[in-house]
C-alpha positions in Angstrom: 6.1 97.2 -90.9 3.4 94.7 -90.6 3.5 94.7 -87.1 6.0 95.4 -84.4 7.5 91.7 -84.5 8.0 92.2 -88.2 10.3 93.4 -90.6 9.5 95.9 -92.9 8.3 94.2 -96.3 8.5 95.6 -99.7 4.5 95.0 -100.4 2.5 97.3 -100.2 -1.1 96.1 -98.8 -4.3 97.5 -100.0 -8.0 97.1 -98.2 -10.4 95.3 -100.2 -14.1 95.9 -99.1 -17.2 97.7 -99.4 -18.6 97.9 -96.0 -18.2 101.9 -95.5 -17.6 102.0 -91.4 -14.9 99.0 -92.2 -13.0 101.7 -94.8 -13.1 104.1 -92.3 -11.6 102.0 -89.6 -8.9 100.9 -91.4 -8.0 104.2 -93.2 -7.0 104.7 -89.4 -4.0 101.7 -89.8 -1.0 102.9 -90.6 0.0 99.5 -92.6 -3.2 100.3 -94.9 -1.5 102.0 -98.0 -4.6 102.0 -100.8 -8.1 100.3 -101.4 -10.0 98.6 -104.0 -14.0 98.0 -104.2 -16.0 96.4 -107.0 -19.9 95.9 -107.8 -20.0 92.3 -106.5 -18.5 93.6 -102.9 -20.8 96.5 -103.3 -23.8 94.7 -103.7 -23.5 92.8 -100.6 -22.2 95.9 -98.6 -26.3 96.6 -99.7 -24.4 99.9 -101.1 -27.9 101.3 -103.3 -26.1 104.6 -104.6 -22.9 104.2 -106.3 -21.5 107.8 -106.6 -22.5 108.3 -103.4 -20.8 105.4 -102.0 -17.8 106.6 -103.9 -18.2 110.2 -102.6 -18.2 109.0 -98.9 -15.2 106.2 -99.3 -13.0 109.2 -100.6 -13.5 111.6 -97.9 -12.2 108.7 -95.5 -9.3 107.5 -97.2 -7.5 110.2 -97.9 -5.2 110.6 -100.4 -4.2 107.2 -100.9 -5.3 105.4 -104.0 -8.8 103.9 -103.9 -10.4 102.1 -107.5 -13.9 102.2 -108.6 -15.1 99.8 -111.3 -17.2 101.0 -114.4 -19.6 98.3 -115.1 -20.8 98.7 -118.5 -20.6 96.0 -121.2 -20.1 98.1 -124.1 -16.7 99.7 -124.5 -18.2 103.7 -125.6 -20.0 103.4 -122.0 -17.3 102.3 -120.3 -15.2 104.6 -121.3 -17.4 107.9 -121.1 -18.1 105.8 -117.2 -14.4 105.6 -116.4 -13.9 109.1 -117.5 -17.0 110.4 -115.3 -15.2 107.8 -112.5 -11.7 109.2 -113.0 -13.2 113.2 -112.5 -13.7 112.1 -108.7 -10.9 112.6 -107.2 -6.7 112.5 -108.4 -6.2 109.2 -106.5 -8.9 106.9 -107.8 -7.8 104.5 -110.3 -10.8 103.4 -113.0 -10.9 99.4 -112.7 -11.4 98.4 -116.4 -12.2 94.4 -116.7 -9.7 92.6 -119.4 -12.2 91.3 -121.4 -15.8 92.6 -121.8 -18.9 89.9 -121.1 -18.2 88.1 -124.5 -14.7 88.0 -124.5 -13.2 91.2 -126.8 -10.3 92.4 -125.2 -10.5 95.8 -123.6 -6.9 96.5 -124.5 -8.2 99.5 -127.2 -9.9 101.0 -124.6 -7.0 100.9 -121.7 -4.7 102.4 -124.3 -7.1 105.5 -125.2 -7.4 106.1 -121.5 -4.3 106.0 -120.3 -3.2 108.4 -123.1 -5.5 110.9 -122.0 -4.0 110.3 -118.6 -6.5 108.4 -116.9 -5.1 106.3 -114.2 -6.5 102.6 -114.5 -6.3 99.4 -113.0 -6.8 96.5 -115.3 -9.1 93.8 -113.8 -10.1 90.0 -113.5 -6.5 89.1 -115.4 -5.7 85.5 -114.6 -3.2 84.2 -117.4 0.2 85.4 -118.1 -1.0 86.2 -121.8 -3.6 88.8 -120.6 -0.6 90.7 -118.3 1.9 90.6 -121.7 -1.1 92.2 -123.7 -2.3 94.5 -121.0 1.1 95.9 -120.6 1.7 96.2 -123.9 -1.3 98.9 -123.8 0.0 100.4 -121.1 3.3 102.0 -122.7 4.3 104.0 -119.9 1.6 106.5 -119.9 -0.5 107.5 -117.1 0.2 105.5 -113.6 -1.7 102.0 -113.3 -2.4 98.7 -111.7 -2.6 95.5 -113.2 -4.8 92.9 -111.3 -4.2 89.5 -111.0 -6.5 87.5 -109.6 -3.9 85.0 -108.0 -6.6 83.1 -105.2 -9.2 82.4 -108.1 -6.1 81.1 -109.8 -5.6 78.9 -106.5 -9.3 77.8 -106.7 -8.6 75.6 -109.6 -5.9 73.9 -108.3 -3.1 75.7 -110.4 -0.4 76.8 -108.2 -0.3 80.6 -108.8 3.1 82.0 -107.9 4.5 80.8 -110.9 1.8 83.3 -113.2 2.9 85.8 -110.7 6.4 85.7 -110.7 6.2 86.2 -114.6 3.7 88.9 -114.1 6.0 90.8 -112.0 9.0 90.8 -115.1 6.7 91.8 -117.8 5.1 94.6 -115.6 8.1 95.7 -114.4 8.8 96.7 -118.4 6.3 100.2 -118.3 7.3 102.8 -115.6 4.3 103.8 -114.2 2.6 100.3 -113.7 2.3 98.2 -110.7 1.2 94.6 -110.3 -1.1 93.8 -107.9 -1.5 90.5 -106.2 -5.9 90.1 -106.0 -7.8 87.7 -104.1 -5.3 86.0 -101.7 -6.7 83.3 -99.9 -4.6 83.1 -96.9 -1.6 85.5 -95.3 1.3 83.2 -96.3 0.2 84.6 -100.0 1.3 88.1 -98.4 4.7 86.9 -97.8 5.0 85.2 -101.3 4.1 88.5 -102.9 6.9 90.4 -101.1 9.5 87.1 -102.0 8.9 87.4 -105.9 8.7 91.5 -105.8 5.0 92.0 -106.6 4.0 95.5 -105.9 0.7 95.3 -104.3 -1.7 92.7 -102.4 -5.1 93.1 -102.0 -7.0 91.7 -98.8 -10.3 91.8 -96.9 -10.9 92.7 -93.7 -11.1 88.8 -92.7 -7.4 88.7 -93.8 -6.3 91.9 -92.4 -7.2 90.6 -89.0 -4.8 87.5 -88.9 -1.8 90.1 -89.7 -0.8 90.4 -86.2 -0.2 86.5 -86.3 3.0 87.0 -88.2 6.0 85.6 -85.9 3.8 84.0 -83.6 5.3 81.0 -81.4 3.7 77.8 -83.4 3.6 75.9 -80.0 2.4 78.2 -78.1 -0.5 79.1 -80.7 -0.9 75.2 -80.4 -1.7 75.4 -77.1 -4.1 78.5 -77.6 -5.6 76.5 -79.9 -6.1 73.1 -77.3 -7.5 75.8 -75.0 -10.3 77.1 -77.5 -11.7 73.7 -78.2 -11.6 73.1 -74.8 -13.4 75.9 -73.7 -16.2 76.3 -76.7 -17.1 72.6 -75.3 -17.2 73.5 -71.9 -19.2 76.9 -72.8 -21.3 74.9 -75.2 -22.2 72.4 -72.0 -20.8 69.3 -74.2 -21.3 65.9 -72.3 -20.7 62.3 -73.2 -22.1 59.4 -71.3 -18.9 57.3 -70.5 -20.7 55.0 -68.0 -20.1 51.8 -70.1 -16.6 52.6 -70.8 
């Protein structure tokens, strides 16, 4: 369930963020089933120690599935970092980018990890030909996700339910795997994920906060709306001179 208007969707919704207190809060909701962090999100969370960080998000969340990104450019340190990574705790997933800075695809690397049972989540994926050749380095092995990052896909003006939909069949090939939908610009994408069968969506705590919206009267959220503009005038002490009128 999404909310109590709702009905129950297939979906499962993970917490993006970096902001500890935030991760602790919603480890609290019941319709929070995983979370995902990166460096970027990290940074601006001013988060200064990374195991630390890590140490103190997995004593919140639980035992759901939370996924910590190994930022190395070379693939020997990024694997001895997703292996250290991986040795936290059985429910984090080891975000490994598809490509490393120039370009090489990190599909060796996946495939050695995930054979010695690491669970990963394949990263920054937004083409249909990354998913077919990050699946077919996944073979069923250890659990993992794959991430598509369906809103920067939306940034450039490509429409991307299309890449997802395929996403979903070719993941759907390896047991184990799971396709996440990353970087969803708005809620509606939450309900397009759960149409086309998409495992997972990622979304902030911006997003997250609009859930309760779902089923809301549209004319009567019109009129909330009126009232808002309305008041932020008044409270703002707004005045036009309409003398010569």
């Amino acid at each position: 369930m999404i909310d109590g208007r709702s009905t129950a969707l297939r979906v499962r919704v993970f917490a993006d963020g970096a902001d500890l207190a935030s991760i602790a809060r919603l480890a609290q909701d019941g319709r929070i089933s995983g979370f995902t962090t990166n460096p970027t999100l990290m940074r601006r969370a001013g988060v200064q120690d990374y195991r630390a960080f890590a140490r103190d998000a997995l004593a919140v969340v639980g035992d759901r599935p939370i996924s910590f990104e190994v930022f190395a450019d070379d693939f020997p340190t990024m694997e001895r970092q997703a292996i250290a990574i991986a040795s936290w705790g059985r429910n984090v997933n080891v975000k490994i980018p598809v490509t490393d800075g120039s370009g090489t695809f990190s599909g060796p690397l996946i495939g050695r990890l995930t054979d010695r049972g690491v669970a990963v989540n394949v990263t920054a994926i937004m083409a249909v030909e990354q998913v077919g050749r990050v699946v077919a380095c996944l073979a069923g092995k250890a659990p993992s996700f794959v991430s598509v990052f369906a809103g920067r896909v939306a940034d450039t003006g490509v429409d991307p339910l299309p890449l997802m939909a395929q996403s979903v069949s070719l993941v759907n090939r390896v047991a184990g795997a799971q396709l996440i939908w990353a970087s969803p610009r708005e809620i509606l994408n939450l309900y397009q994920a759960d149409e086309i069968g998409c495992h997972v969506i990622t979304m902030t705590p911006d997003l997250l906060a609009k859930l309760d919206l779902h089923g809301k009267d549209l004319e009567g959220y019109s009129l909330e709306t009126v009232r808002q503009f309305r008041d932020d005038a008044a409270r703002a002490g707004y005045a036009i001179d309409t003398s010569a009128t």
